[in-house]
C-alpha positions in Angstrom: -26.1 27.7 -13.3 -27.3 25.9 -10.3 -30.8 24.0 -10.9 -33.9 26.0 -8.7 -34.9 24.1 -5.8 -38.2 23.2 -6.8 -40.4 22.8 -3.9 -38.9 26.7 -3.2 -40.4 27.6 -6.5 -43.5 26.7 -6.0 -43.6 27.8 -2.1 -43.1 31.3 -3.7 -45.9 30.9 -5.9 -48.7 29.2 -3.2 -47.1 32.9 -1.2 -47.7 35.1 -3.9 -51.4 33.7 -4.9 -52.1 34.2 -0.7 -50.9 37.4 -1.0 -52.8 38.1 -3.9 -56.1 36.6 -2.4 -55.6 38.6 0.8 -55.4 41.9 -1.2 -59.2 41.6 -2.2 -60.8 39.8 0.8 -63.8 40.4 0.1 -63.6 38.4 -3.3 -62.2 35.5 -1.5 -64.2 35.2 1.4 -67.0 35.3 -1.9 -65.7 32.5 -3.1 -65.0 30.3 -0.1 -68.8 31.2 0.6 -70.1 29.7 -3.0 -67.4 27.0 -2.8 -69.2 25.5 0.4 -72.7 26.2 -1.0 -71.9 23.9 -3.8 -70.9 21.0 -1.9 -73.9 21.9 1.2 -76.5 21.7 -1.6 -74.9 18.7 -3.2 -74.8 16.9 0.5 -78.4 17.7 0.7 -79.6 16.3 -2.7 -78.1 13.1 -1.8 -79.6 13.4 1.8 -83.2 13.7 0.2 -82.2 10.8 -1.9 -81.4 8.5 0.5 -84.9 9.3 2.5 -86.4 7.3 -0.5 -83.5 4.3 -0.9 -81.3 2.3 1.1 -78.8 2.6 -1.3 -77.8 3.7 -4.9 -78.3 0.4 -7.2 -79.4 -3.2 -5.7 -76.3 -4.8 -4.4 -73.6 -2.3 -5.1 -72.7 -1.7 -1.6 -73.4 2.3 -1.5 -75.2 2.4 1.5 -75.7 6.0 3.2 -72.5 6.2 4.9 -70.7 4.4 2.2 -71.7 7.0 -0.3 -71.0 9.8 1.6 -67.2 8.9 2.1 -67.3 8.5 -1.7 -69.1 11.9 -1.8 -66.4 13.1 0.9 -63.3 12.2 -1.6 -64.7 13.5 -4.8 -64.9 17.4 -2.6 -61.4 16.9 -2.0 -59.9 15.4 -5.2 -62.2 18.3 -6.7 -60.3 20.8 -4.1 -56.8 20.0 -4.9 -57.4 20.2 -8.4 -58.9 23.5 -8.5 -56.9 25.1 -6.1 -53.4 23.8 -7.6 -54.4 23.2 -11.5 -57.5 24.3 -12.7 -56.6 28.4 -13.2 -53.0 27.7 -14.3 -54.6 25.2 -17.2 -57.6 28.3 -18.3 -54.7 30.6 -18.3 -52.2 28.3 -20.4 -54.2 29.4 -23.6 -53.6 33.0 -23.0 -49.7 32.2 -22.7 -50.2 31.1 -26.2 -51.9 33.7 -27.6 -49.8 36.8 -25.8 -46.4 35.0 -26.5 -45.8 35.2 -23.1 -44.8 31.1 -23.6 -41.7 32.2 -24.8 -41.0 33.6 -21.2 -41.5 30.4 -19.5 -39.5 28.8 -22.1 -36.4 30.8 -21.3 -36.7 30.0 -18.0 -34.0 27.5 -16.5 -36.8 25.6 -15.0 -38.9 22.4 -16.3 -41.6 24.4 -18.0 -44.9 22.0 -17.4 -44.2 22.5 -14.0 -43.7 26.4 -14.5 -47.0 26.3 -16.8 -48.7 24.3 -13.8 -48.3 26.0 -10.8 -47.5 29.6 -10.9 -51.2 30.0 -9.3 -53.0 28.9 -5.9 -57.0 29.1 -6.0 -56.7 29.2 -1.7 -60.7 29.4 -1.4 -61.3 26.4 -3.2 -59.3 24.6 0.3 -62.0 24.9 2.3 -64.1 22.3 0.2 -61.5 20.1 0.9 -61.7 20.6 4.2 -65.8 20.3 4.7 -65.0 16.7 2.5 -62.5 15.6 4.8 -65.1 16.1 7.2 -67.8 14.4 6.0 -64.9 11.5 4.8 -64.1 11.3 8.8 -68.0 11.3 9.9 -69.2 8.9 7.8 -65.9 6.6 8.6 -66.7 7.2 12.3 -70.7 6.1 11.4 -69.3 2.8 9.6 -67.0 1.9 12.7 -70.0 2.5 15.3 -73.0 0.8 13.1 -70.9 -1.6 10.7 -67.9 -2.4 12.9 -65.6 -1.7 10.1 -62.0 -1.4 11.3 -59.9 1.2 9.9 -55.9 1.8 11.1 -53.2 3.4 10.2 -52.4 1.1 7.0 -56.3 1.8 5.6 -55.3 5.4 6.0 -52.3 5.6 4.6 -53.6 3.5 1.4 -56.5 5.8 1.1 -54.2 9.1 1.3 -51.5 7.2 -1.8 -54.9 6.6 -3.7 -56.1 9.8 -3.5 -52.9 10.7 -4.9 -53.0 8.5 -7.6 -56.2 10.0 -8.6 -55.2 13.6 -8.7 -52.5 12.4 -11.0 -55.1 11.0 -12.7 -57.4 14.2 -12.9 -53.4 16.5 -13.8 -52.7 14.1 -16.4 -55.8 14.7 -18.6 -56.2 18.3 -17.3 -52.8 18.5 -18.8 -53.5 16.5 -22.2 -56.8 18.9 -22.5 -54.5 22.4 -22.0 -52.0 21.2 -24.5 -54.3 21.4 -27.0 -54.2 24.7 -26.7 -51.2 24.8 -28.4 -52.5 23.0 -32.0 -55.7 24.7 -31.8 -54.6 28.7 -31.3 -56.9 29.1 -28.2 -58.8 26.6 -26.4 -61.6 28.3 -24.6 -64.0 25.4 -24.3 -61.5 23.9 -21.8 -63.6 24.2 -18.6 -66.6 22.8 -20.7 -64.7 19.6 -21.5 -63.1 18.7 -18.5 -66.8 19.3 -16.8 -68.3 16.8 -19.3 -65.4 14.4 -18.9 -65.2 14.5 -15.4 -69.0 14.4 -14.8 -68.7 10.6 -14.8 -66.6 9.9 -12.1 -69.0 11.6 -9.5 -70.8 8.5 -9.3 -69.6 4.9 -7.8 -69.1 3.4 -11.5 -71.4 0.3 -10.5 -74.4 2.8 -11.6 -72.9 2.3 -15.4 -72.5 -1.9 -15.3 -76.4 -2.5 -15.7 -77.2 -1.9 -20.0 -75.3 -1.7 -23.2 -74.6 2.3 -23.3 -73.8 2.0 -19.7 -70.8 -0.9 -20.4 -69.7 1.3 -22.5 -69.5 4.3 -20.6 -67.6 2.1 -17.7 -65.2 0.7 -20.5 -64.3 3.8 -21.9 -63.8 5.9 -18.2 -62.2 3.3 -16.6 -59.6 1.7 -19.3 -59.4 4.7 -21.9 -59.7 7.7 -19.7 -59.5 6.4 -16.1 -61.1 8.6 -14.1 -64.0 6.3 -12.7 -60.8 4.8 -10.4 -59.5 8.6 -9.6 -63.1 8.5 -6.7 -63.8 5.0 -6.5 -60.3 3.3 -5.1 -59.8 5.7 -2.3 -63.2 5.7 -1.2 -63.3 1.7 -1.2 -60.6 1.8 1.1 -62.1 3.4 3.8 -66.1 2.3 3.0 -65.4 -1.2 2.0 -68.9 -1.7 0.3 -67.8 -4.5 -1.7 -65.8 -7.8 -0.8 -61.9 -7.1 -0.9 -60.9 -9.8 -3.7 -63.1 -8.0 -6.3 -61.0 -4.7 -4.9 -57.5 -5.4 -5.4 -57.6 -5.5 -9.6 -58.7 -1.9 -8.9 -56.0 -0.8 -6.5 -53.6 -2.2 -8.7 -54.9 -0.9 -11.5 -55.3 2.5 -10.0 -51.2 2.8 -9.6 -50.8 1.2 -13.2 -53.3 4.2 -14.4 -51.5 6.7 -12.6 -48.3 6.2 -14.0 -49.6 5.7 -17.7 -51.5 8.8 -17.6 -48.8 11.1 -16.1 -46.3 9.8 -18.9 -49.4 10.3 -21.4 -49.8 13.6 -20.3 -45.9 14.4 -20.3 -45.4 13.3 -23.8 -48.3 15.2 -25.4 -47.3 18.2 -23.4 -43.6 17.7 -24.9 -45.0 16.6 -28.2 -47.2 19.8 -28.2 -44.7 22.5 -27.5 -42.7 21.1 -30.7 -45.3 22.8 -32.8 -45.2 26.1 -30.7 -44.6 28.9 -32.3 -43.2 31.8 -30.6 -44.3 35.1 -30.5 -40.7 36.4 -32.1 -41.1 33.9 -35.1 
């Protein structure tokens, strides 16, 4: 039997979730609606913010239009991770529970990748969109005020960063659904992954000023290393800080990709080797 082309696999999916999302439009028009009314209100807090500061911590480089590219690449690492990963890691738990595993299983096709993708969240893209805006604005601000140059090589490295991050963000997504499997039903997923995550909204200079803080910037940046997922990419195109303090992080940022999709691979594998099937 011939292997399943992949990329057709999931193709078929993304067409099936459309389909899907097309069949109640007024649910997903809804949800595209609240989706931007998050990130509007968010832009605005920071807005009001910055009527009272120059910048967010002495010396850290977040100016206004710094921050708001960094605000720009967190809507759309948050985009492509809810509208590829997030339903399909909720729903892994039910697999579980129904026995409906044992289908996927059977299946002549790598099964993290069948357990991964079978749904597309389409309203969550336009988020993405609206932060890929506000990434090119505030890049466009920086070139006029700041005379920052940005070509085709910045942009390039800021697209394989942002890649690097989302593997980040799968990777312990990933790690946090296969728990699912030891612990009969994981419904406290979302929860976690809300607290976890929380920290790498912020540049991670905020967390280098006390004890607790260190702590915080040890543990999310060499532990679980999502403070790099937002703050590489972002770097690239702001440039807030001077570029030898920046390389140790873009390096880091590929070495942190790698490790945590093989993390996140072997506690998937290691996981389904205590599955137990619904026929058993």
């Amino acid at each position: 039997m011939h292997s399943p082309s992949y990329l057709k696999v999931f193709l078929t999916f993304a067409r099936n979730s459309l389909v899907r999302d097309m069949s109640f439009r007024l649910n997903f028009i809804l949800q595209c609606l609240s989706s931007l009314s998050w990130a509007m209100m968010n832009f605005l807090l920071f807005k009001i913010i910055y009527q009272h500061t120059e910048s967010i911590g002495n010396g850290t480089g977040w100016f206004e239009n710094e921050f708001f590219v960094f605000l720009g690449t967190i809507w759309i690492i948050n985009s492509f991770i809810q509208t590829f990963f997030m339903l399909n890691a909720e729903e892994f738990s039910e697999l579980i529970r129904t026995g409906n595993l044992d289908f996927a299983l059977l299946k002549p096709i790598d099964t993290q990748f069948l357990v991964s993708f079978p749904k597309v969240n389409w309203a969550q893209i336009p988020n993405g969109l609206l932060g890929l805006g506000l990434v090119i604005y505030s890049v466009g601000q920086l070139m006029t005020t700041r005379g920052i140059s940005i070509g085709p090589w910045e942009i390039f490295l800021y697209g394989f960063f942002l890649l690097c991050g989302v593997a980040v963000m799968y990777s312990v997504m990933i790690i946090l659904a296969s728990t699912s499997i030891w612990l009969g039903r994981n419904q406290n997923l979302y929860t976690f992954w809300f607290y976890i995550t929380n920290f790498y909204r912020y540049p991670m200079e905020i967390y280098q000023r006390s004890g607790i803080g260190m702590a915080l910037w040890g543990t999310f940046t060499f532990v679980v290393p999502i403070l790099v997922v937002s703050n590489v990419p972002a770097r690239v195109l702001a440039q807030p800080l001077e570029r030898g303090w920046f390389h140790w992080q873009s390096a880091y940022a590929i070495v942190a990709a790698v490790g945590s999709v093989m993390a996140s691979r072997w506690v998937f594998k290691k996981a389904l080797l205590s599955y137990r099937s619904a026929s058993s």
